[in-house]
C-alpha positions as CSV (number, residue, x, y, z in Angstrom):
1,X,-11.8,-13.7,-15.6
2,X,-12.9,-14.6,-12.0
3,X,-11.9,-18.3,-10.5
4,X,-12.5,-20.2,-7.8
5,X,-9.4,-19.4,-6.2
6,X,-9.3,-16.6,-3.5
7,X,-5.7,-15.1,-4.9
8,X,-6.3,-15.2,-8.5
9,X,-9.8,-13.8,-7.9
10,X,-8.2,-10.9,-6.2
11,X,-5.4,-10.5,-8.8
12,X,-7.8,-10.5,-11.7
13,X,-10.0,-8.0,-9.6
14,X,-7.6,-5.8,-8.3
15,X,-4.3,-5.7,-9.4
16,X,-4.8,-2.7,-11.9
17,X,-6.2,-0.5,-9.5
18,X,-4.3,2.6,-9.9
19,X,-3.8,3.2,-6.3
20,X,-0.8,5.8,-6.9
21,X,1.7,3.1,-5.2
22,X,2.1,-0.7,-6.3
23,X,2.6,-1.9,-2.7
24,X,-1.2,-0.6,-2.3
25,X,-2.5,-1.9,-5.0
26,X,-0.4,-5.3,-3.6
27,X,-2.1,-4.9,-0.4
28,X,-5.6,-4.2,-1.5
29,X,-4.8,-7.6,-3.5
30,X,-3.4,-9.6,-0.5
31,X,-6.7,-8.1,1.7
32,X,-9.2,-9.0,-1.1
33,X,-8.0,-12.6,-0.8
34,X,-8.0,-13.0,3.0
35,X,-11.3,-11.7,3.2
36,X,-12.2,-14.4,0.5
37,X,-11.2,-17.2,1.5
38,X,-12.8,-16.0,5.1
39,X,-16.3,-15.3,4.4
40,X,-18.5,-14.2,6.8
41,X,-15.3,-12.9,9.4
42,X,-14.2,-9.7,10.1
43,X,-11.0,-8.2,8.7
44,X,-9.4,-9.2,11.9
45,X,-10.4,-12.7,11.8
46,X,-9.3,-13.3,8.3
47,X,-5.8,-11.9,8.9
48,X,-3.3,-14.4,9.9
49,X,-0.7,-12.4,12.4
50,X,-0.7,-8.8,14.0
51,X,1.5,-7.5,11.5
52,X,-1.1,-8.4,8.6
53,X,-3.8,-6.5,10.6
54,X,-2.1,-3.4,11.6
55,X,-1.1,-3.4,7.6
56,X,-4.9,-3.6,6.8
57,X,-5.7,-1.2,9.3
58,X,-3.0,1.0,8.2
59,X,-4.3,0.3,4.1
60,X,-7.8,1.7,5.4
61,X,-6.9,4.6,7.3
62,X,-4.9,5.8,4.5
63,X,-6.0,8.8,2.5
64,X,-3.8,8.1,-0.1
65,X,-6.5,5.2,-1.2
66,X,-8.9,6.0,-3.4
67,X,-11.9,4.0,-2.9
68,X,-13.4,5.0,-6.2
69,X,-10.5,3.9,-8.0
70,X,-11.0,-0.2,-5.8
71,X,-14.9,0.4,-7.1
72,X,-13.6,0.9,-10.5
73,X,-11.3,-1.8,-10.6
74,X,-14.1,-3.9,-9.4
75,X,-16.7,-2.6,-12.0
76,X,-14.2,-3.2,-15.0
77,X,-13.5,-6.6,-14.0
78,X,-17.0,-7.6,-13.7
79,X,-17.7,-5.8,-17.3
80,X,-14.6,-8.2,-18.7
81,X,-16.6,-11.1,-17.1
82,X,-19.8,-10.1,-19.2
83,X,-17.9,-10.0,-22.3
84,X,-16.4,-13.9,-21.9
Protein backbone atom coordinates (compact mmCIF):
# COMPACT_ATOMS: atom_id res chain seq x y z
CA UNK A 1 0.00 0.00 0.00
CA UNK A 2 1.65 3.40 -0.74
CA UNK A 3 1.39 6.28 2.15
CA UNK A 4 2.21 9.50 2.63
CA UNK A 5 5.18 8.88 4.41
CA UNK A 6 8.61 8.89 2.56
CA UNK A 7 10.01 5.62 4.63
CA UNK A 8 7.02 3.48 4.59
CA UNK A 9 6.52 4.36 0.88
CA UNK A 10 9.91 3.05 0.25
CA UNK A 11 9.52 -0.05 2.44
CA UNK A 12 6.28 -1.05 0.83
CA UNK A 13 8.06 -0.31 -2.66
CA UNK A 14 11.13 -1.71 -2.20
CA UNK A 15 11.94 -3.85 0.43
CA UNK A 16 11.34 -7.27 -1.56
CA UNK A 17 13.56 -6.39 -4.23
CA UNK A 18 15.71 -9.38 -4.57
CA UNK A 19 18.86 -7.52 -4.78
CA UNK A 20 21.07 -10.75 -3.97
CA UNK A 21 22.12 -8.90 -0.54
CA UNK A 22 19.70 -7.50 2.21
CA UNK A 23 21.96 -4.51 2.98
CA UNK A 24 21.17 -3.48 -0.81
CA UNK A 25 17.92 -3.97 -0.88
CA UNK A 26 18.22 -1.73 2.72
CA UNK A 27 20.02 0.79 0.84
CA UNK A 28 17.92 0.97 -2.22
CA UNK A 29 15.16 1.45 0.67
CA UNK A 30 16.99 4.20 2.69
CA UNK A 31 17.82 6.00 -1.07
CA UNK A 32 14.11 5.70 -2.25
CA UNK A 33 13.18 7.71 0.95
CA UNK A 34 15.73 10.50 0.78
CA UNK A 35 15.02 11.13 -2.71
CA UNK A 36 11.30 11.40 -1.46
CA UNK A 37 11.14 13.40 0.93
CA UNK A 38 13.61 15.71 -1.35
CA UNK A 39 11.79 16.20 -4.57
CA UNK A 40 13.05 17.96 -7.21
CA UNK A 41 17.10 17.65 -5.70
CA UNK A 42 19.65 15.69 -6.80
CA UNK A 43 20.91 12.47 -5.07
CA UNK A 44 23.57 14.61 -3.47
CA UNK A 45 21.27 17.23 -2.14
CA UNK A 46 18.85 14.78 -0.57
CA UNK A 47 21.65 12.91 1.31
CA UNK A 48 22.36 14.10 4.71
CA UNK A 49 26.38 13.49 5.25
CA UNK A 50 29.31 12.34 2.90
CA UNK A 51 29.14 8.95 4.14
CA UNK A 52 25.34 8.58 2.93
CA UNK A 53 26.50 9.86 -0.52
CA UNK A 54 29.58 7.91 -1.17
CA UNK A 55 27.11 4.83 -0.07
CA UNK A 56 24.63 5.89 -2.84
CA UNK A 57 27.29 6.46 -5.18
CA UNK A 58 28.80 3.22 -4.21
CA UNK A 59 24.86 1.45 -4.50
CA UNK A 60 24.83 2.85 -8.22
CA UNK A 61 28.08 1.93 -9.41
CA UNK A 62 27.59 -1.45 -8.31
CA UNK A 63 27.06 -4.30 -10.83
CA UNK A 64 25.84 -6.41 -8.42
CA UNK A 65 22.34 -4.27 -8.72
CA UNK A 66 19.97 -5.31 -10.85
CA UNK A 67 17.97 -2.49 -12.02
CA UNK A 68 15.34 -4.82 -13.54
CA UNK A 69 14.84 -6.46 -10.42
CA UNK A 70 14.22 -2.19 -8.56
CA UNK A 71 11.72 -1.92 -11.78
CA UNK A 72 10.10 -5.05 -10.78
CA UNK A 73 9.74 -4.30 -7.28
CA UNK A 74 8.25 -1.11 -8.33
CA UNK A 75 5.76 -2.61 -10.93
CA UNK A 76 4.45 -5.25 -8.30
CA UNK A 77 3.82 -2.74 -5.79
CA UNK A 78 1.99 -0.49 -8.03
CA UNK A 79 -0.12 -3.73 -9.33
CA UNK A 80 -0.93 -4.45 -5.32
CA UNK A 81 -2.07 -0.75 -5.30
CA UNK A 82 -4.64 -1.50 -8.17
CA UNK A 83 -5.93 -4.45 -6.46
CA UNK A 84 -6.89 -2.31 -3.01
Amino acid sequence: MFSSDAEQWAKDTFLHTDLGDNRRTLRLVKLASSLANNLGQSLVQSLKSPADIEAAYRFTRNQAIDAQAIAEAGFAATAEYQRL
